[in-house]
C-alpha positions as CSV (number, residue, x, y, z in Angstrom):
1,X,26.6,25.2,21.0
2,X,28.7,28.0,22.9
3,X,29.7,30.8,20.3
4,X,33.8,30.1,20.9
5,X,36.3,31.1,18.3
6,X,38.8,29.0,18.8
7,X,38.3,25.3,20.3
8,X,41.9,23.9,20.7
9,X,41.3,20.0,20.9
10,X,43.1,16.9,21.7
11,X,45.5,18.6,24.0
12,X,47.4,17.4,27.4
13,X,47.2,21.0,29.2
14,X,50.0,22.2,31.0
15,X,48.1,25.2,32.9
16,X,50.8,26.8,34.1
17,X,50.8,26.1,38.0
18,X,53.4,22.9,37.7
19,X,50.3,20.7,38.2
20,X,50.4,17.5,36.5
21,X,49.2,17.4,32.8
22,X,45.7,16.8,32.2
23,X,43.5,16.4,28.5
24,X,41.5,18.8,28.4
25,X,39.6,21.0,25.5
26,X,40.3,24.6,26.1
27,X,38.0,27.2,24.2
28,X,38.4,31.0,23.2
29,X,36.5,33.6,22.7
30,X,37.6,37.1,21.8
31,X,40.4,37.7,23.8
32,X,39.8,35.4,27.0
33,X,39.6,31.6,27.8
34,X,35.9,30.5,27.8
35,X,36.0,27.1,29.1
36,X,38.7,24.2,30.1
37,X,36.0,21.2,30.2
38,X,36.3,17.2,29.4
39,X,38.0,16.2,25.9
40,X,35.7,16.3,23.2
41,X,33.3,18.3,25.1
42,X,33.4,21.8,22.9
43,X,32.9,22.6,19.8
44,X,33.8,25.7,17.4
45,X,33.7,26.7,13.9
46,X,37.7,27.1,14.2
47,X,39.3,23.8,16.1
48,X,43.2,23.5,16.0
49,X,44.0,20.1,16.5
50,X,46.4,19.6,19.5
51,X,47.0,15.6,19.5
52,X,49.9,14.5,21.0
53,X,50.8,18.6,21.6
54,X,50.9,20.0,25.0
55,X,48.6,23.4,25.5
56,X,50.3,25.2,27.6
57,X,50.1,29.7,28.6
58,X,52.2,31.8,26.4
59,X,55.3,32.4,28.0
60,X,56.5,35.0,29.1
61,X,60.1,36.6,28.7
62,X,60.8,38.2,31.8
63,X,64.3,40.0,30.5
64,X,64.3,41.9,27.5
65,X,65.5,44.6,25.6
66,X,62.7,44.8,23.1
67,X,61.5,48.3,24.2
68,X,61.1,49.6,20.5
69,X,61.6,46.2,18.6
70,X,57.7,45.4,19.1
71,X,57.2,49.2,17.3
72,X,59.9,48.4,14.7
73,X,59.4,44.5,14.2
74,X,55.5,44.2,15.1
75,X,55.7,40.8,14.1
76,X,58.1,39.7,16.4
77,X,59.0,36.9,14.7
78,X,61.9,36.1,17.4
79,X,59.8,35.8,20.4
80,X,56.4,34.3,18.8
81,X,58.6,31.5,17.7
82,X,59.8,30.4,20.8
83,X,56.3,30.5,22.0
84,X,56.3,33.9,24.0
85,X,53.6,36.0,24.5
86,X,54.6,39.1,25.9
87,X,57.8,40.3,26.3
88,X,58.9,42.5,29.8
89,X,61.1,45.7,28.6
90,X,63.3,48.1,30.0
91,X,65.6,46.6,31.8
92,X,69.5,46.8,32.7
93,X,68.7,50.3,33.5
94,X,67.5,51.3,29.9
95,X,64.4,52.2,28.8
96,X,63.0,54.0,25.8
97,X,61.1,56.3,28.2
98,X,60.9,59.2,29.6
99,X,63.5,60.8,27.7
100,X,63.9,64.3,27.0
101,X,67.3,65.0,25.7
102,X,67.7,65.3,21.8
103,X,70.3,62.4,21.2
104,X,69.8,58.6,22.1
105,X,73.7,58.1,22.9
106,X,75.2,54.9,22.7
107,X,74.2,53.3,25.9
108,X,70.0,53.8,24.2
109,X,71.2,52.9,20.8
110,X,71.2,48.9,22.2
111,X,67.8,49.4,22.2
112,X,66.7,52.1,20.1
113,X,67.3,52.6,16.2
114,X,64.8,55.3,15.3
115,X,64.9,57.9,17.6
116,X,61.2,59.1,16.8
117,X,60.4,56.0,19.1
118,X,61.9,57.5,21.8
119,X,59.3,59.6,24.2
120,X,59.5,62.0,26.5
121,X,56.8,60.5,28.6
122,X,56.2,56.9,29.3
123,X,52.0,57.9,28.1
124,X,53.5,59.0,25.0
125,X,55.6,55.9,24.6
126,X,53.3,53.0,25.5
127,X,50.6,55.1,22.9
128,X,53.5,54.3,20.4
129,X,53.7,50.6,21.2
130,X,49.8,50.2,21.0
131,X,49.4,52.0,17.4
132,X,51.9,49.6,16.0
133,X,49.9,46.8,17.0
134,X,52.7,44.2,17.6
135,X,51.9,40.9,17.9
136,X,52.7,40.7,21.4
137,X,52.3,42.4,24.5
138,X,54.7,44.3,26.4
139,X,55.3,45.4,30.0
140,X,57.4,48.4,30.3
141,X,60.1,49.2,33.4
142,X,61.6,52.3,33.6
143,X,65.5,52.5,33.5
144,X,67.5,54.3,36.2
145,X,70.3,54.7,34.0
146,X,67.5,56.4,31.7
147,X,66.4,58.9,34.6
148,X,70.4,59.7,35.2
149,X,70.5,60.4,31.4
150,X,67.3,63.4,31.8
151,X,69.0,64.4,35.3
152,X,72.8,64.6,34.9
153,X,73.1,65.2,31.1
154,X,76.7,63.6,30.0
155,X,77.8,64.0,33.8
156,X,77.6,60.7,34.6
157,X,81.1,59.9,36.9
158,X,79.4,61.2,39.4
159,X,77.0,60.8,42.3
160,X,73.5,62.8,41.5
161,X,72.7,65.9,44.0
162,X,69.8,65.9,45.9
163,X,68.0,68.4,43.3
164,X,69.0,65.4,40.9
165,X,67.7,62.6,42.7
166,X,64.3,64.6,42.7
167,X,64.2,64.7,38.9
168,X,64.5,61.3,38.6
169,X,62.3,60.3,41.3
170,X,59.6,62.7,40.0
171,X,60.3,61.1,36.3
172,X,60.0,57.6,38.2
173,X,56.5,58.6,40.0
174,X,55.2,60.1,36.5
175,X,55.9,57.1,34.6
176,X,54.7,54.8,37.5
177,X,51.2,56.8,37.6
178,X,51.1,56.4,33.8
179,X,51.2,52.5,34.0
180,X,54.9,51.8,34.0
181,X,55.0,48.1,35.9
182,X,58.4,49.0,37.7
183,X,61.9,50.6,37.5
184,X,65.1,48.8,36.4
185,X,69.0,49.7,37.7
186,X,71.9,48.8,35.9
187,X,75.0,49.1,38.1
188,X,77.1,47.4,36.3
189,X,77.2,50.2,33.4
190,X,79.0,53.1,32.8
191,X,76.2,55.5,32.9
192,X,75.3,54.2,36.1
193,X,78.6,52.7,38.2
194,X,79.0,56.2,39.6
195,X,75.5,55.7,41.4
196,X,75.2,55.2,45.0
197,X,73.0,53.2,47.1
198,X,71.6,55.7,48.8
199,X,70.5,57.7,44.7
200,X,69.5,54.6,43.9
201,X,67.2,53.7,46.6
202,X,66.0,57.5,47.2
203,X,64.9,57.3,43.1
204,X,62.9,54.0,43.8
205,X,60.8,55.3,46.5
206,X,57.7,56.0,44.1
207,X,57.6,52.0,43.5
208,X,56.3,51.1,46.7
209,X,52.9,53.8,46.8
210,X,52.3,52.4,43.1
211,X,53.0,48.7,43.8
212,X,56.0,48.6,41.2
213,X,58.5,45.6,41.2
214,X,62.5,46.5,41.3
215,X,64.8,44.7,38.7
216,X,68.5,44.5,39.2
217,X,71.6,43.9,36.8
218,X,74.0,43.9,40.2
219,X,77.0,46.2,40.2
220,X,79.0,42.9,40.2
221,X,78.4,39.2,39.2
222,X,81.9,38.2,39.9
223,X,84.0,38.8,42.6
224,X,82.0,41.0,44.6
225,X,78.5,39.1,43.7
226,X,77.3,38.6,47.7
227,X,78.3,42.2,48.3
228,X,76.2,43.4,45.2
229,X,73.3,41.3,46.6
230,X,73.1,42.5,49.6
231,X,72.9,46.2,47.9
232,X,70.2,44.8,46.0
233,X,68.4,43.5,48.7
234,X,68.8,47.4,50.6
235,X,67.1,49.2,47.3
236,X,64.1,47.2,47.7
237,X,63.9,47.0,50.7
238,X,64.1,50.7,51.5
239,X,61.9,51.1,48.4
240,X,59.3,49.0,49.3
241,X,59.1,46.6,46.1
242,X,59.2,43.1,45.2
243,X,62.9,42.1,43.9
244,X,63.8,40.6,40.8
245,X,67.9,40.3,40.3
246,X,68.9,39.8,36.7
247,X,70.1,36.9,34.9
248,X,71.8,35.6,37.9
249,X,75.4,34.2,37.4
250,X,78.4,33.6,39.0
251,X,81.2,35.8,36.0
252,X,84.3,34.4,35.3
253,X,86.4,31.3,35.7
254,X,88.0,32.3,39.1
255,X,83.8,32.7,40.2
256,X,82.6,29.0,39.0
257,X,81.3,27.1,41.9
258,X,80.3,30.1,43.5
259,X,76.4,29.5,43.3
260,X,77.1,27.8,46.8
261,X,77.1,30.4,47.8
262,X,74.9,32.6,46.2
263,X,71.9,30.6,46.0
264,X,71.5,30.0,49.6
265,X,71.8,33.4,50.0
266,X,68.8,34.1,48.2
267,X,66.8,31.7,50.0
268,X,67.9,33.3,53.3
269,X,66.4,36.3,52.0
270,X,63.3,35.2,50.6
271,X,62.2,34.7,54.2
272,X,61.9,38.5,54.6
273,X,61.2,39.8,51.3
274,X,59.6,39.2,47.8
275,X,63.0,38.5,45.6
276,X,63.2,36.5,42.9
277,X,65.4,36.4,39.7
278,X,66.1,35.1,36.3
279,X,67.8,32.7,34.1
280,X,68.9,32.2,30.6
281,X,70.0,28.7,29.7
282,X,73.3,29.8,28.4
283,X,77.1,29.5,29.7
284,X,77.5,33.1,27.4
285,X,76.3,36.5,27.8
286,X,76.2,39.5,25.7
287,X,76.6,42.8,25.7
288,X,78.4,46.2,25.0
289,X,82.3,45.0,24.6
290,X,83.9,46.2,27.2
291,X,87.6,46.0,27.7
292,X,87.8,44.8,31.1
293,X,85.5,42.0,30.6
294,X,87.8,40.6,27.9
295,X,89.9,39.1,30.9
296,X,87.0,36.9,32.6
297,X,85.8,35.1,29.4
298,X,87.2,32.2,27.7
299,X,86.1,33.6,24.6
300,X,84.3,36.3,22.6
301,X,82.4,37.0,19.8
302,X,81.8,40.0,18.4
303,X,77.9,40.7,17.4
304,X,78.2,43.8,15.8
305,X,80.6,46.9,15.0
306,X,80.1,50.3,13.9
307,X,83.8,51.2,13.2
308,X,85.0,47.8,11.6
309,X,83.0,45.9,8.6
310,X,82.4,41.9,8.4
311,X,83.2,41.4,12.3
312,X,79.9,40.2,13.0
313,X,79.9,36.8,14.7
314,X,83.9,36.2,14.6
315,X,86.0,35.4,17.5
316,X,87.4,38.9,18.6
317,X,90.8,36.6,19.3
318,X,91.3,36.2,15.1
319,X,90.4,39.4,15.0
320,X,92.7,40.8,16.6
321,X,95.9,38.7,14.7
322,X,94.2,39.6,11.7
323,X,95.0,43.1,13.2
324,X,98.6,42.3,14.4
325,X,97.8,43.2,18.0
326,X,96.3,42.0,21.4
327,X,92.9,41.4,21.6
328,X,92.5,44.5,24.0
329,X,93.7,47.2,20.8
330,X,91.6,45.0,19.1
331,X,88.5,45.9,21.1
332,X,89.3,49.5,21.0
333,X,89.8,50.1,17.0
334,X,86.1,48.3,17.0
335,X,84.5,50.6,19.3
336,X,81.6,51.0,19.5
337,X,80.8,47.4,19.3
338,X,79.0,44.5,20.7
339,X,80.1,40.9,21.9
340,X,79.3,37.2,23.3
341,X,81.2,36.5,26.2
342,X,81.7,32.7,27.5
343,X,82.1,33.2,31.5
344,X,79.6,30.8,33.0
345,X,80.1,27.5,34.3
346,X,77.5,25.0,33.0
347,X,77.0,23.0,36.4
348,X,76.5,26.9,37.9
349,X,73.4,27.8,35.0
350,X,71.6,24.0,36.0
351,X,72.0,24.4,39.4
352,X,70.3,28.3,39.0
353,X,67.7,27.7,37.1
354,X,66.9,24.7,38.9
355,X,66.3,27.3,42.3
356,X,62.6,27.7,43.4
357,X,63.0,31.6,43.0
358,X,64.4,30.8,39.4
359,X,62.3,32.3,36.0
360,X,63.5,32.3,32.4
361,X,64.1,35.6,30.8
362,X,65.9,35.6,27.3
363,X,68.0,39.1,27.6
364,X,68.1,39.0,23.4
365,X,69.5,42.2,22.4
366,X,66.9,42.4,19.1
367,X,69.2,44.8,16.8
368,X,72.8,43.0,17.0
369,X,73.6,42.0,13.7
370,X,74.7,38.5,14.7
371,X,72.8,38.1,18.2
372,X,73.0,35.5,20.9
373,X,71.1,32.7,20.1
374,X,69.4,33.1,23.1
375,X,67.0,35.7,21.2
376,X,65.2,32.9,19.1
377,X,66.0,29.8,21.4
378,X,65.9,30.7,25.0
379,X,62.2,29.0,26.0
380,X,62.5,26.3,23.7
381,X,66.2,25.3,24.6
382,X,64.6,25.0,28.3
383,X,61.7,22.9,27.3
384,X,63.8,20.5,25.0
385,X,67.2,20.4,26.3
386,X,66.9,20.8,30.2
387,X,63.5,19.3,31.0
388,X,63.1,16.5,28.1
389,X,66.7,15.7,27.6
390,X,68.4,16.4,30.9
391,X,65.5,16.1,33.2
392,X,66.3,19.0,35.0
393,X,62.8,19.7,36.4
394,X,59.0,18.1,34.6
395,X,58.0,19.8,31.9
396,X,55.4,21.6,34.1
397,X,58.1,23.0,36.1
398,X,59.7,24.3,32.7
399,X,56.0,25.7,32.0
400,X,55.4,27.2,35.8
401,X,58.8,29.2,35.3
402,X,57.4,30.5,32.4
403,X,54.0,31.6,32.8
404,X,52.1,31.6,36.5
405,X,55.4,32.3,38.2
406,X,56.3,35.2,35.9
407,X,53.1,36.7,35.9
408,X,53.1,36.3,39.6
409,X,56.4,38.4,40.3
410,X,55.9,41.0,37.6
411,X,51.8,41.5,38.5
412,X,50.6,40.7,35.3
413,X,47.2,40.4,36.1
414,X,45.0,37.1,34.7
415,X,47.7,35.7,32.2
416,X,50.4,32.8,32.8
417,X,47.8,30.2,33.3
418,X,45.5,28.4,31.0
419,X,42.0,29.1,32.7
420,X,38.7,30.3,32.2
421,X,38.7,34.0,32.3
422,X,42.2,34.5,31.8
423,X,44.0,36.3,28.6
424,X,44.2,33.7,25.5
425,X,47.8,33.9,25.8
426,X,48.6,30.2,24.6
427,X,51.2,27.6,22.9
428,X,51.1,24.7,21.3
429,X,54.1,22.9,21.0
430,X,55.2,19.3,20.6
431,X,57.1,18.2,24.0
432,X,59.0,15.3,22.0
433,X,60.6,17.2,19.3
434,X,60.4,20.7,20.7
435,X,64.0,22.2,20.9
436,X,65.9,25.5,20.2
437,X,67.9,25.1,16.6
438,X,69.2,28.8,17.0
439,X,73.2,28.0,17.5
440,X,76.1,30.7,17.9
441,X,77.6,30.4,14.5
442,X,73.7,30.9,13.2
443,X,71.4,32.3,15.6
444,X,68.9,33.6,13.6
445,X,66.8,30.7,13.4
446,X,63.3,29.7,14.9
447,X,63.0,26.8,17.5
448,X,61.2,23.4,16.2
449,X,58.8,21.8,17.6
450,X,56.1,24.9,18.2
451,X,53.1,24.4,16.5
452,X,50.5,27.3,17.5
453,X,50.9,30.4,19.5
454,X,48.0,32.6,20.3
455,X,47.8,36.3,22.1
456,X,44.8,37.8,23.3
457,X,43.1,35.1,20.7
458,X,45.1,36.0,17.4
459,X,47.5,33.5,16.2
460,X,51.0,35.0,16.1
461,X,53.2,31.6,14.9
462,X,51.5,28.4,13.2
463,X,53.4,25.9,11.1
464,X,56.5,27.9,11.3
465,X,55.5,31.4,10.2
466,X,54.6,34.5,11.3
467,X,50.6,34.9,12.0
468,X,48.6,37.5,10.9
469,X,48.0,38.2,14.5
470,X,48.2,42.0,15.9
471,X,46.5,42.1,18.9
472,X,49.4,42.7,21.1
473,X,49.3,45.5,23.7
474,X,51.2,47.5,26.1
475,X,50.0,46.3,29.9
476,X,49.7,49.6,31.9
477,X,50.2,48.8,35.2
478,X,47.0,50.7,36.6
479,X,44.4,48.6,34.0
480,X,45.9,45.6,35.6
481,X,46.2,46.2,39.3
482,X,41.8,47.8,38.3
483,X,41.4,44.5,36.7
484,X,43.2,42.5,40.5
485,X,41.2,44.4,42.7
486,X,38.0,43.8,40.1
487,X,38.6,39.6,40.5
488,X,39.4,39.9,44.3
């Protein structure tokens, strides 16, 4: 009998490429996938039962914010419960690393709460992910907005010099040499609306000698959403990387309907270059509040506030006749703060993620006190609610979107698929009850219906608790582009 530690029996295998489901016994051993042979075919002294359970790759969330949370909250308990398996970080244009000024600032403080995680070299950083031993793995992009931070100090309503674009850029190269997967631009925020095109693309350079992807929150999503892509499409282009545009949407009433438009623009493009994007399966987003996003949502919700007490997950619209003025006053005497906004149409999010060049990325934001539920339901919400229950693509669609397709984009070498000589990255999960329970009036709250999730072999969620799993790891770009040219 093969030596496997774990035989997971029973199962219909979704592998990951959208290929029909097949029952198959999949075996582990250490931290790989031994064998995927005939039901009943392997044996092990540890055999999870998977009957009437789909086996499927751990997914992965292409959009997060989770940069220190898998330092802070090893366990990651939000993510393991939806099934996920590694989590990509850094993105929006802010990243823990490299970052050599003394304060974090408010922009970082969405994503950092201890500033001893924050390094002044991505080496340094990623060595702080691995000796916390999370129970997940994370891929790390560097932020732009993070590089204007090092370069331009508190300067930021401005264009970068020439001098300054060569800080960043040699920041970008260092962290790329030292296994960052990519760089990440956030447009859209204040530390980086001043940016041009031109900083931006002259930053990126480094990506295309190191084979790093590009990531994208676009300057606009609303009015100006085609011109932003088209900007987009410039930065990777003259950088020489693969594209991946942020939780795509069209923002704002006056912009519903619009993905007409935008979608066939993408397709247009993805003739001549690598671009992708994601999707969250939400009609709200969330973010810093902002005052002059208050006008383009229906509603808001407030998620956390430093100034005002027991705001937390309230409609900012009673807040603000609790207060005795408009909702824009409101917003101010709450600085700094954080909110939900509802500005997506849901015809517009179907219609999305339903798009060939369409992954699912959660963009949780891990430390809000009262967080979109979209940080503990994102993967399972697609799963239940848009393939089962709306049929809006197979189940092994849902999966592909999830696993092979994300791996694919970001280079994350020999996981996404369930295969022999791949990373045991797996889940378990029940495809008739499996659905997101996190709602926004309680969105702390696992998902039901996933039964096991495994990465790199350790159990990480069984039977609706944390497991004892810790083999997580930060994936340095050069060990996986060694371990691609090693398989080719």
């Amino acid at each position: 009998m093969a030596n496997y530690n774990i035989v997971i029996r029973n199962g219909q295998v979704a592998d990951g490429t959208g290929k029909p489901l097949f029952a198959a016994d999949v075996a582990l051993k250490g931290d790989r996938i031994a064998a995927v042979e005939a039901p009943g075919s392997l044996r092990g002294d540890n055999e999870i039962d998977a009957a009437g359970k789909v086996v499927a790759p751990g997914f992965i969330d292409v959009h997060t914010h989770d940069d220190t949370a898998l330092i802070d909250n090893p366990a990651m308990a939000m993510k393991a419960s939806q099934g996920v398996t590694t989590v990509v970080c850094g993105n929006c244009g802010a990243s823990a690393a490299p970052f050599v000024r003394d304060d974090i600032g408010h922009f970082l403080s969405l994503i950092v709460k201890n500033k001893a995680n924050v390094s002044k070299t991505f080496a340094e950083f990623v060595a702080k992910v691995d000796a916390a031993k999370p129970a997940l793995n994370g891929a790390f992009l560097v932020g732009h907005s993070t590089l204007r931070f090092n370069a331009l100090g508190n300067d930021l309503a401005r264009q970068a010099s020439a001098a300054e674009i060569g800080v960043m850029r040699d920041l970008l190269d260092q962290s790329l040499e030292q296994g960052a997967i990519g760089m990440s631009s956030g447009l859209f925020y204040p530390p980086a609306m001043a940016a041009s095109t031109d900083e931006v693309a002259e930053v990126a350079r480094p990506l295309g000698k190191w084979g790093g992807v590009y990531t994208a929150h676009m300057r606009d999503e609303g009015d100006h959403i085609l011109k932003s892509m088209d900007e987009t499409f410039e930065i990777g282009r003259r950088a020489g990387a693969p594209i991946i545009v942020s939780h795509h949407k069209c923002s704002g009433r006056a912009n519903f309907g619009r993905m007409v438009e935008t979608l066939p623009k993408f397709s247009e493009a993805m003739k001549s270059q690598e671009i992708a994007f994601d999707v969250y399966p939400y009609i709200a987003g969330s973010t810093i509040l902002r005052s002059e996003m208050l006008d383009r949502a229906d509603k808001v919700l407030i998620t956390w506030s430093d100034t005002v007490k027991d705001v937390s997950g309230r409609d900012l619209a009673d807040i603000a006749r609790e207060m005795g003025c408009s909702i824009y006053e409101a917003a101010d005497r709450l600085q700094p703060a954080g909110a939900i906004y509802f500005m997506m149409d849901e015809k517009d999010v179907q219609t999305a993620m339903a798009h060939p060049g369409a992954m699912i990325g959660s963009d949780g934001i891990p430390f809000d006190t009262h967080p979109h539920p979209r940080l503990w339901g994102t993967f399972p919400r697609v799963l239940g609610h848009y393939s089962r229950d709306l049929k809006l693509f197979p189940l092994e669609d849902a999966v592909r979107r999830m696993t092979s397709y994300s791996a694919q984009r970001f280079r994350l070498t020999r996981r996404g698929e369930i295969r022999p000589g791949f990373y045991a990255d797996v889940c378990v999960f029940d495809p008739a009850t499996v659905i997101d329970t996190a709602t926004f009036d309680k969105p702390i709250s696992p998902a039901k219906g996933i039964d096991t999730v495994l990465c790199n072999g350790a159990v990480v969620w069984r039977d609706g608790k944390s497991g004892a799993g810790r083999a997580g790891r930060a994936l340095r770009r050069q060990d996986m582009q060694a371990e691609a040219k090693a398989a080719a």
